[in-house]
C-alpha positions in Angstrom: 56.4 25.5 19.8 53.0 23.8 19.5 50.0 24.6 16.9 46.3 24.6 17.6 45.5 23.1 14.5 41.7 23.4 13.7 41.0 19.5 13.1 38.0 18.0 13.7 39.2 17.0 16.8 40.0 20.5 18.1 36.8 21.8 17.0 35.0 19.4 18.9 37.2 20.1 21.8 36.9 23.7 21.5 32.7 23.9 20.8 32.6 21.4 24.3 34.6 23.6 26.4 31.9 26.5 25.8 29.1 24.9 25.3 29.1 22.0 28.4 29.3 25.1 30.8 26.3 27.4 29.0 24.4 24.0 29.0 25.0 23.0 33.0 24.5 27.1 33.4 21.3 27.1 31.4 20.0 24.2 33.5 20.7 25.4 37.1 19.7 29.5 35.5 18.5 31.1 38.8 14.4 31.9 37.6 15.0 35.4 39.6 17.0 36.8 41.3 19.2 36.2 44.5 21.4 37.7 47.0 24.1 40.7 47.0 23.5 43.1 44.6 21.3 40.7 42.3 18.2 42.6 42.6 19.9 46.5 42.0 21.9 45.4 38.5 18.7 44.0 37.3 16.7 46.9 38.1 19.8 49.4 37.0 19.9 47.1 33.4 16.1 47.3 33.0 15.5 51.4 34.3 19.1 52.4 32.3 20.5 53.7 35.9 23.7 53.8 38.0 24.6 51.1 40.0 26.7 51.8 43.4 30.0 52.8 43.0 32.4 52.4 40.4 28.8 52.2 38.2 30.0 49.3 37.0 28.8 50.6 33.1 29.9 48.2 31.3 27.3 45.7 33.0 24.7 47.6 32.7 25.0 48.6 28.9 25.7 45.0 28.2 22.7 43.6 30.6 20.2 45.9 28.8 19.8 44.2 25.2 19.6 41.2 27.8 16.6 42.3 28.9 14.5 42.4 26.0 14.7 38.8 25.6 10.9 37.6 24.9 11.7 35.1 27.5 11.8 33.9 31.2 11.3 37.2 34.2 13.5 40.2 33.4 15.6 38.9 36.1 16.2 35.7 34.0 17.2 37.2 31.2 20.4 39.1 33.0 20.9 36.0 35.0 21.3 34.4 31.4 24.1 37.3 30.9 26.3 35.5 33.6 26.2 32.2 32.3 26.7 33.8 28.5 29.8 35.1 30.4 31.2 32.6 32.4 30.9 29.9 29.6 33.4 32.6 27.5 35.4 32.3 30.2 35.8 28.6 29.8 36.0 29.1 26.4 39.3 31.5 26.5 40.9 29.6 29.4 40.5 26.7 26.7 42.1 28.6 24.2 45.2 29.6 25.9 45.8 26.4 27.6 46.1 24.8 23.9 47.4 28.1 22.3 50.4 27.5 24.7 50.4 23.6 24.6 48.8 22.2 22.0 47.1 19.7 24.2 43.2 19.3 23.8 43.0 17.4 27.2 44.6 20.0 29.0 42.4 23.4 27.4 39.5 20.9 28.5 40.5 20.4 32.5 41.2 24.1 32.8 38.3 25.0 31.1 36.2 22.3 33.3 38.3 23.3 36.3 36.7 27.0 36.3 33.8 26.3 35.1 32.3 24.0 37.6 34.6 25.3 40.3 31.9 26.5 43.8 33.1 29.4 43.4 32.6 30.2 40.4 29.1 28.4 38.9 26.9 30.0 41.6 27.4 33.1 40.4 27.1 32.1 36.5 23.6 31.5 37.3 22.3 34.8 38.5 22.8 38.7 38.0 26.5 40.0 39.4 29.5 41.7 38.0 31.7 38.7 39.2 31.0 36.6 35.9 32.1 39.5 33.4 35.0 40.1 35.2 36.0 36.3 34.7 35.4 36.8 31.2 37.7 39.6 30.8 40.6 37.8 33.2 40.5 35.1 30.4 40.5 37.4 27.5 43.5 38.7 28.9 45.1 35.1 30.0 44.4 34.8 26.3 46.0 37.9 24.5 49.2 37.9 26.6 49.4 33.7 25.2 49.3 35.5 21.9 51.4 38.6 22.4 54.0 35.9 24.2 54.2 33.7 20.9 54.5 35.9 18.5 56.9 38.0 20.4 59.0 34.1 20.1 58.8 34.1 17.0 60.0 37.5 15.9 57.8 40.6 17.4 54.6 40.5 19.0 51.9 42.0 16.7 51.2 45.4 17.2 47.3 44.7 16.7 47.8 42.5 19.8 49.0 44.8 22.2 46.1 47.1 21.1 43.8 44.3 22.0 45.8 43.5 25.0 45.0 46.6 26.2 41.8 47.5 25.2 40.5 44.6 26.8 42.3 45.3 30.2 40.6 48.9 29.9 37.5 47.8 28.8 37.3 44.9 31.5 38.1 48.1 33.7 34.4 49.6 33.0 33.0 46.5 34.6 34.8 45.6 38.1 38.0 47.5 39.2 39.7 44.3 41.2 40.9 43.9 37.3 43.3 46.8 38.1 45.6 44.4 39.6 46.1 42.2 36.3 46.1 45.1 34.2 48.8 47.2 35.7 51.2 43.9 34.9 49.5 43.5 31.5 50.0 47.1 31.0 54.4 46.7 31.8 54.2 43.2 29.5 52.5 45.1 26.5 55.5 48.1 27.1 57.8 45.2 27.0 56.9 43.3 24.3 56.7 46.5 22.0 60.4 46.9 22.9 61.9 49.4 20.5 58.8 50.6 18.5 57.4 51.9 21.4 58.9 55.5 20.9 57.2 55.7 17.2 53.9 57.8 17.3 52.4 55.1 15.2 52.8 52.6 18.3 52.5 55.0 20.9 49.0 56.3 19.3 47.1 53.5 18.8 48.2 51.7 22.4 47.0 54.5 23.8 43.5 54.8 21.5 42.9 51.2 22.4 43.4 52.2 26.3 41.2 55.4 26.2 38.7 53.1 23.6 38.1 50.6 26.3 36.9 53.5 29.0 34.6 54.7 26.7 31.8 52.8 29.0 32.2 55.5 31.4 30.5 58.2 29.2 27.3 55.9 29.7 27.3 57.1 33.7 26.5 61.2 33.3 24.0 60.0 30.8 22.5 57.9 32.9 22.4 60.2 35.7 20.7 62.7 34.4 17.8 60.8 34.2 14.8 60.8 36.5 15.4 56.8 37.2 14.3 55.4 41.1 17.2 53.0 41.3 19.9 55.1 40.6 23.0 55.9 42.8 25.6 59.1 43.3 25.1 62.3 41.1 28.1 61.2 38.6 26.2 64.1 35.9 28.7 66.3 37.8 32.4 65.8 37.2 33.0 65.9 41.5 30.5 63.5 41.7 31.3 61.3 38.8 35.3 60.9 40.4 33.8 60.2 43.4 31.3 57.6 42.1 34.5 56.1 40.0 36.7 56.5 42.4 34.2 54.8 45.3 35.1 57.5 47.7 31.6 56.9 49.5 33.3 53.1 50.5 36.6 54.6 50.4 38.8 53.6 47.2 39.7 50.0 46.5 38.1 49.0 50.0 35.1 46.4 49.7 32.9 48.1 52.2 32.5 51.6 54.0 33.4 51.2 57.7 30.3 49.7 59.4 31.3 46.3 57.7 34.9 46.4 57.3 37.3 45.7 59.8 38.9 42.0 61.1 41.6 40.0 59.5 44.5 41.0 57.8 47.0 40.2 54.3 48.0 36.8 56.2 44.7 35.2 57.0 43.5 36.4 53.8 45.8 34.8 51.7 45.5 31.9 53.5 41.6 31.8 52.7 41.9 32.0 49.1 44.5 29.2 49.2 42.4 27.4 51.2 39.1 28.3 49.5 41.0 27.5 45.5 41.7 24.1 46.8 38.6 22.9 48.2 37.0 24.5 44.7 39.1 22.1 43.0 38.8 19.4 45.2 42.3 19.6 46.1 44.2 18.7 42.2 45.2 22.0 42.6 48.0 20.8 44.6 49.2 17.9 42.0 48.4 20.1 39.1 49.0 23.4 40.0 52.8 22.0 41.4 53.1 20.4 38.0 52.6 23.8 36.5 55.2 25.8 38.4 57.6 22.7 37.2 56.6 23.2 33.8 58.3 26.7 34.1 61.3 25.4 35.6 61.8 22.3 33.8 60.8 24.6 30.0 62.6 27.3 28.0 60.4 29.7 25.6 56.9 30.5 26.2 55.7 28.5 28.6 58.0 29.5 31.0 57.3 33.4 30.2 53.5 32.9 29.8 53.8 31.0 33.6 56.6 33.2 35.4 54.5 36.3 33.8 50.8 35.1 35.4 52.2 33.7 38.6 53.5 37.3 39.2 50.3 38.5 38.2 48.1 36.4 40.7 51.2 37.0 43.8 50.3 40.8 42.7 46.9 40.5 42.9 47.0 38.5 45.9 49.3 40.8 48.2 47.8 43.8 47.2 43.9 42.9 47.2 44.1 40.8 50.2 46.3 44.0 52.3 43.5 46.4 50.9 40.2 44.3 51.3 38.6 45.2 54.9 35.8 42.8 55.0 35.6 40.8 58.2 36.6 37.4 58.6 35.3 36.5 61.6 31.4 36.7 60.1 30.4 33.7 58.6 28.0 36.2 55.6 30.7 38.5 55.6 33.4 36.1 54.2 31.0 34.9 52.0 31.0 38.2 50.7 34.9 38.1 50.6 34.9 35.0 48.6 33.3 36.1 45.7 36.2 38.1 44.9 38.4 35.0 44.8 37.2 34.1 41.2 39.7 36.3 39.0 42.5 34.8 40.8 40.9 31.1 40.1 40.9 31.9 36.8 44.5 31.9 36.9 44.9 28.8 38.2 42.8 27.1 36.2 45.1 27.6 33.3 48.0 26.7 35.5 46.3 23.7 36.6 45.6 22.7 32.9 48.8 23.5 31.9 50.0 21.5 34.9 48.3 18.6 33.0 49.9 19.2 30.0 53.8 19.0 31.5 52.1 15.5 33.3 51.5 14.2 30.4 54.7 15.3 28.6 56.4 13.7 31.6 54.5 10.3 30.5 55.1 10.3 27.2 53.2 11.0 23.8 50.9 7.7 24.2 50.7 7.2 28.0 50.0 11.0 28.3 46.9 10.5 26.1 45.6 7.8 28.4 46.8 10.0 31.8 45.5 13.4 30.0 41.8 13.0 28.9 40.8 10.8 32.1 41.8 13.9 34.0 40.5 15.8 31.9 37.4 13.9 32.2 36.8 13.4 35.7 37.5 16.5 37.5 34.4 18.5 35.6 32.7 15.7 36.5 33.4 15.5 39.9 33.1 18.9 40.3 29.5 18.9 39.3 28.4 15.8 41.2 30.0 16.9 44.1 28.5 20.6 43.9 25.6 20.3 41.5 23.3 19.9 44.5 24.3 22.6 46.6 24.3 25.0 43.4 21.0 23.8 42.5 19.9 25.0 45.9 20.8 28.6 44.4 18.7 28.9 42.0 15.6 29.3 44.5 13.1 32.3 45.1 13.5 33.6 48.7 15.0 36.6 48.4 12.4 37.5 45.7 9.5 36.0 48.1 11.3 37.5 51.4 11.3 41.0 49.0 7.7 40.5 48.3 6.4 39.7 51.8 8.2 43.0 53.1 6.4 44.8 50.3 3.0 43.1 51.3 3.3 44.3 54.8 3.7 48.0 54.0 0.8 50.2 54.6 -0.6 52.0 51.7 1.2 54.6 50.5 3.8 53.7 53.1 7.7 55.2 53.2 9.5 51.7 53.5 13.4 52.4 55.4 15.5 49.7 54.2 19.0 48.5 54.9 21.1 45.4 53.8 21.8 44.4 50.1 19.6 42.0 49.5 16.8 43.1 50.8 17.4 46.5 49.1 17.8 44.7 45.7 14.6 42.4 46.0 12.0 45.3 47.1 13.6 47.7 44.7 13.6 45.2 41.4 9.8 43.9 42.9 8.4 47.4 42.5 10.4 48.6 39.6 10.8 45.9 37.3 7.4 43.6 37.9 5.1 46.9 38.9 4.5 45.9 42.2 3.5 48.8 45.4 4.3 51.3 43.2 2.1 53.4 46.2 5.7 52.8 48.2 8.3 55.2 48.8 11.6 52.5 49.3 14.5 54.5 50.6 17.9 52.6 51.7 18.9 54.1 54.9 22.7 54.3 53.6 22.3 56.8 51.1 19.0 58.5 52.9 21.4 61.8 53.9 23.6 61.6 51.4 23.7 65.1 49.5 23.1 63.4 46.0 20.2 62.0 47.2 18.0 64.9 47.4 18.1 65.5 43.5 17.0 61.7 43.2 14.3 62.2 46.0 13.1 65.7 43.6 12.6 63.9 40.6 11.2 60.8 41.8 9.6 60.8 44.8 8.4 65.2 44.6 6.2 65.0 47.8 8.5 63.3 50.3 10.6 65.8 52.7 14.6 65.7 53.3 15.2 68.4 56.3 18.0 70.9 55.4 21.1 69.7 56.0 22.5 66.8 57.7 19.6 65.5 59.2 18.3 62.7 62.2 16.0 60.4 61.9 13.7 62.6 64.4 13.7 64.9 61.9 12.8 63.0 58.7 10.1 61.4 61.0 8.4 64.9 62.3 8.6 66.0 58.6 6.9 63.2 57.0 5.2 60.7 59.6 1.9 62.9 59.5 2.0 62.6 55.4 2.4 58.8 54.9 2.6 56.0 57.6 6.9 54.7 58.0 8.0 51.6 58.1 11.7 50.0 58.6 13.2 46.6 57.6 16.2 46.4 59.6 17.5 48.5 62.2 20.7 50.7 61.8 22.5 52.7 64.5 20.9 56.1 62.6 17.8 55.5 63.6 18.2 55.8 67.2 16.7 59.1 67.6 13.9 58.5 67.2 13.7 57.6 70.6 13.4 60.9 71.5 9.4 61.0 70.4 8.2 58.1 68.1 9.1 54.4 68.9 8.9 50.8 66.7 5.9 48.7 66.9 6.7 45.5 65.3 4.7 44.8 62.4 5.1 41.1 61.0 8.5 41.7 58.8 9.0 45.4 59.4 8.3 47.9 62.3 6.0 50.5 62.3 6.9 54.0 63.5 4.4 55.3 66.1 4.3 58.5 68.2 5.2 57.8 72.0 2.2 56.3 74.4 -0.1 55.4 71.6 -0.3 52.1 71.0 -2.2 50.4 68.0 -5.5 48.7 69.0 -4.8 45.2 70.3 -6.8 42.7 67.9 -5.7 44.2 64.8 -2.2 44.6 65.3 -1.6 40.9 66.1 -3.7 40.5 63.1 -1.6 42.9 61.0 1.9 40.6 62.6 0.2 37.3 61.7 -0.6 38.0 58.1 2.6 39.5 57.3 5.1 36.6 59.2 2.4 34.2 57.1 4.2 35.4 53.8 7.2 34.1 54.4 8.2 30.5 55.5 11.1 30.6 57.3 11.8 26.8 57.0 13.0 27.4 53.4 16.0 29.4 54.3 16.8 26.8 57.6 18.9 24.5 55.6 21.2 26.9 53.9 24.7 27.5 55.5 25.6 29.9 58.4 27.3 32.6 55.1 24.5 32.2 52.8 22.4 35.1 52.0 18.8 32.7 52.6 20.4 32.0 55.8 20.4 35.9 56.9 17.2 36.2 55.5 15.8 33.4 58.1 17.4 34.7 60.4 16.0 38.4 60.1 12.8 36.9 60.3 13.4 35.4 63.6 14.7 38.2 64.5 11.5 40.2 63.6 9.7 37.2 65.5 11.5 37.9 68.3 10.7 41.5 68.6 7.1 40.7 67.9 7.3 38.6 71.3 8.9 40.8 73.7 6.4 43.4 72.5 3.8 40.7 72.9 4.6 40.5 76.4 4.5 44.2 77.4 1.0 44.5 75.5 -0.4 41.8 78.0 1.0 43.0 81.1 -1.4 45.4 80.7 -4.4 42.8 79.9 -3.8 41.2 83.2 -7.8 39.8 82.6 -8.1 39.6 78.7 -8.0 35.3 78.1 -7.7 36.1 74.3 -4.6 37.9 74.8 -3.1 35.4 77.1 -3.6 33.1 74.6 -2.4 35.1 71.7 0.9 35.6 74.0 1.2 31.7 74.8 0.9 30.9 71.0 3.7 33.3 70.3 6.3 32.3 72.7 5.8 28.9 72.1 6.9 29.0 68.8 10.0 31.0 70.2 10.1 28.6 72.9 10.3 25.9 70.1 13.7 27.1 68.6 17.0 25.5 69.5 18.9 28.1 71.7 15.4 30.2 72.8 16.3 33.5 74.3 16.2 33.2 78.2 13.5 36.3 78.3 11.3 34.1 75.8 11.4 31.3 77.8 10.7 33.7 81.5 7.7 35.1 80.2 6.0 31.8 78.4 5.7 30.9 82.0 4.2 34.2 83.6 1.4 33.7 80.3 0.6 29.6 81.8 0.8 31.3 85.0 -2.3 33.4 84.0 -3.6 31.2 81.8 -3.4 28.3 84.3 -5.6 30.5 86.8 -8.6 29.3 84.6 -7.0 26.3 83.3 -5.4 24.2 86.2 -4.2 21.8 83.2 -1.7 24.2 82.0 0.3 24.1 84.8 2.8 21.6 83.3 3.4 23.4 80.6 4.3 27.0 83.2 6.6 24.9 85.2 8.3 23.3 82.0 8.9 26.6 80.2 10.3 28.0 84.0 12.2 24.8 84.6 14.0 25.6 80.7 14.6 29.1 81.7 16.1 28.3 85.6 18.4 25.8 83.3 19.9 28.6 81.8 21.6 29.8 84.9 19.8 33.4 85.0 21.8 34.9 88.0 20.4 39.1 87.0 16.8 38.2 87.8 15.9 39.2 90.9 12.1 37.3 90.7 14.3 34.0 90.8 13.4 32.9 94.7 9.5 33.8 93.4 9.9 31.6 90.3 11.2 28.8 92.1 8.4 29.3 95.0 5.6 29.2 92.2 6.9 26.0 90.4 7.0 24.2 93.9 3.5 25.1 94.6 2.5 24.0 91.1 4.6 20.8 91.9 2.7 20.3 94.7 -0.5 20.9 93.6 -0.1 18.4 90.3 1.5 16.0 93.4 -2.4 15.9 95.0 -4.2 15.9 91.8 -2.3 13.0 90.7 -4.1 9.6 90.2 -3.1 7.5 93.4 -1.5 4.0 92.3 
């Protein structure tokens, strides 16, 4: 059975395999903060409040000291957190590969393996859960490599179970997808005490270190109770703190409440995280993970256990979570958003993929495995970060924060700002509570706007803003409070539909503007108003990012905006018939519509009617009204009944170009 001797050698080894991560981590540290639930956990670490269900506790009480660091933006410092974490990780996935081999070369590629892994580094680099989770996987990759070998060698330690377990119950204050490495930890540590188990002596102190390690929880009904803006669930109650722990509002041990779930099932998900692990490891996995499995055939004694033990484990994990989870599939941001949750199980292969190393160079031979062992060992970190240094790089940019700080920008003064989707929930939310900024706002997230805890946050921090009684429509909320402080919404949701019923949305730049029915703003200044706010944010930043990344969706909501700023544009002209500046304004808008691959059909119809008008003064835009027509007639429009009309208008412009042409 092999020994970690501390040598030089293995000190070396073991300082590397912590501090090459942290280093890369440090260099490639987001400046602020990103996508997901980035901005919230900040703000929660920062304020001392309660994040969305579990709470996630742990985070937060650990993230705080983090944020007195007297450097970087708050949201650097927690950011720093991750990478703190994830190089641990390394660390321990380092420490059990050798613990259980005795092979430097092969704690290195594990450690490497993970750490540089795509889906993994991005999210050492900014504020999540995700990293501290990792941490805790390898802690208990770790303790059960202990437990195993000194149960081999005569009894497993009792001070090891305890730690065993305390860290699977204290890794459970963090992120509850550790539930499905616990509960096996839990049977191995019942195991392993064998016989002792019925003496109170055992029994006491394996259950002190489980109930120590939820001790984190106490931290939520303290929080609670405190008047604290970003704040979620009313878990100073005992019903509400079980349903807050017990994500009842999501529905328990799904990823998502019901508007975002739905699509794919435990097959296609297991075939994604399979297929996701391999292209993170640039495909060794299959080698050296196979090598691994062999290792547990081909050995007797620990190796074996430690490897028939964790590929139970990660099958557990994988069945279960994969059945559970009910995010889609079929959305490219969505299964993104799935992928994150990949990274406990790639922790687990990393150390099968290092100890697959290990049996290769067993298989070679004492001096050939050196020379096969620490190449390996060598060049897959490597390649790792050359192939994916770039792309993480891109990470560590500032749109969400800019896109967060544009939407803030636009709202009026003293403004009630409606908000839905994570990220742009997190960036307005850490924006005005962290760095100070519109503190004039009221920022509500339309998801939790009716929920019954809210009202005891809305009392204490924002006292003159009206909830109706009871479950309540957006109508309502609107009649109660629209004559008190302009409204404004960033993205629409299906609850907002009744307004309709007396107030509709003027687009304004980034946001819309709730106005009462049949009163339109003044011309001039509202296209002002749009042009200042789309001016805050470039959307040609977020343009190369992929289809699933969270810049992507933030370029795209802009467009989206764009788009409704358009379409409005065009039913403000129609009644301008004679106003040239309008015409103008309208031709300016479109055309940069017009100018996007795949332009909506209706963009493209009514860039022509503004050239038609405009080329009633100006004969010299008529190219440009038959172009945009002859795009939109491309497009096979079969609904629109002014079709013979269009096609009549662009052979008279034809016509008329014809006789005003230049004669050879």
């Amino acid at each position: 059975m092999p020994d970690a001797a501390w040598t030089r050698g293995a000190i070396l080894a073991a300082i590397a395999a912590g501090a090459v991560p942290l280093a890369v981590y440090l260099a490639t540290l987001s400046p602020t903060i990103n996508g997901g639930d980035s901005g919230e956990f900040v703000a929660v670490a920062y304020l001392g409040g309660v994040a969305h269900p579990s709470g996630y506790p742990l985070h937060a009480l650990l993230a705080r000291p983090f944020t007195w660091l007297p450097i970087g933006s708050v949201a650097w410092r927690v950011n720093l957190m991750s990478a703190v974490c994830d190089a641990g990780a390394a660390w321990l996935l380092f420490r059990s590969v050798v613990l259980l081999t005795g092979q430097l070369a092969a704690g290195l590629l594990a450690a490497g393996a993970f750490a540089f892994a795509p889906l993994i580094w991005p999210y050492a680099i900014t504020a999540e859960v995700f990293a501290l989770n990792n941490l805790f996987v390898a802690a208990l990759l770790y303790w059960s490599a202990r437990a195993l070998r000194e149960h081999a060698r005569g009894q497993a330690a009792l001070g090891t179970l305890c730690l065993t377990l305390f860290c699977a119950s204290l890794g459970l204050s963090n992120h509850h997808t550790l539930v499905f490495f616990a509960i096996p930890l839990g049977l191995l540590v019942l195991v392993l005490a064998g016989r002792r188990l019925p003496q109170p002596r055992v029994i006491g102190a394996l259950a002190a270190s489980t109930v120590a390690g939820f001790l984190p929880y106490l931290y939520l009904p303290l929080a609670a109770a405190r008047p604290v803006s970003v704040t979620w669930g009313d878990a100073a109650t005992w019903s509400g703190f079980v349903t807050h722990v017990l994500r009842r509002e999501y529905g328990t041990f799904r990823l998502a409440d019901q508007t975002i779930g739905g699509g794919g099932s435990l097959g296609p998900r297991f075939a994604v995280f399979w297929s996701d692990v391999a292209r993170s490891t640039l495909f060794t996995v299959i080698p050296l993970g196979g090598l691994g499995l062999a290792a547990a055939l081909r050995r007797a004694g620990l190796v074996r256990r430690f490897l028939a033990f964790w590929a139970g484990a990660l099958l557990f994990y994988l069945l279960v979570f994969c059945y559970l989870a009910n995010i889609r599939l079929d959305d490219p941001l969505h299964r993104f958003m799935q992928e994150r949750f990949w990274q406990q199980g790639l922790v687990v292969v990393a150390a099968l993929m290092g100890l697959g190393l290990a049996e290769l160079a067993s298989l070679a031979g004492e001096r050939a495995g050196r020379w096969i062992a620490w190449p390996i060992a060598a060049a897959l970190p490597l390649a790792l970060v050359l192939t994916y240094g770039a792309e993480v790089r891109a990470h560590g940019n500032t749109l969400v924060r800019d896109f967060g700080a544009a939407v803030l920008a636009t709202v009026p003064p003293d403004g009630i700002l409606l908000v839905s989707s994570d990220d742009t929930i997190g960036s307005v939310r850490y924006l005005q509570q962290v760095e100070g900024q519109r503190r004039d706002v009221h920022v509500l997230p339309i998801g939790v706007l009716t929920l019954p805890w809210f009202r005891g946050v809305a009392a204490r921090t924002m006292p003159d803003l009206v909830l109706p009684p009871g479950p309540f429509t957006f109508r309502q909320f609107l009649d109660a409070n629209l004559a008190r402080r302009p409204v404004v919404v960033c993205n629409r949701t299906p609850w907002l539909r009744t307004l309709e019923e007396a107030y509709t949305l003027s687009p304004l730049g980034l946001v819309e503007q709730v106005v009462p029915r049949g009163r339109d703003p003044e011309f001039a200044t509202w296209v002002r108003d749009n042009d200042a706010s789309f001016a805050r944010f470039d959307p040609t930043w977020a343009a190369p990012y992929a289809d699933s990344s969270w810049e992507h969706a933030l370029g795209t909501l802009y467009w989206k905006q764009y788009e409704r700023y358009g379409l409005a544009m065009i039913r403000a002209v129609a009644h301008r018939p004679d106003d040239a500046a309008a015409q103008e304004t309208a031709v300016r808008v479109l055309g940069r519509l017009a100018a996007r691959p795949n332009a909506a059909p209706t963009i493209l119809r009514n860039l022509g009617v503004a050239y038609q008008f405009i080329a009633r003064r100006q004969p010299d835009k008529l190219p440009l009204m038959v172009s945009a027509w002859q795009r939109y007639l491309a497009l096979d429009p079969r609904d629109d009944a002014d079709l013979p009309k269009i096609r009549q208008l662009i052979d008279e412009a034809q016509r008329t170009l014809a006789q005003h042409s230049p004669k050879p």
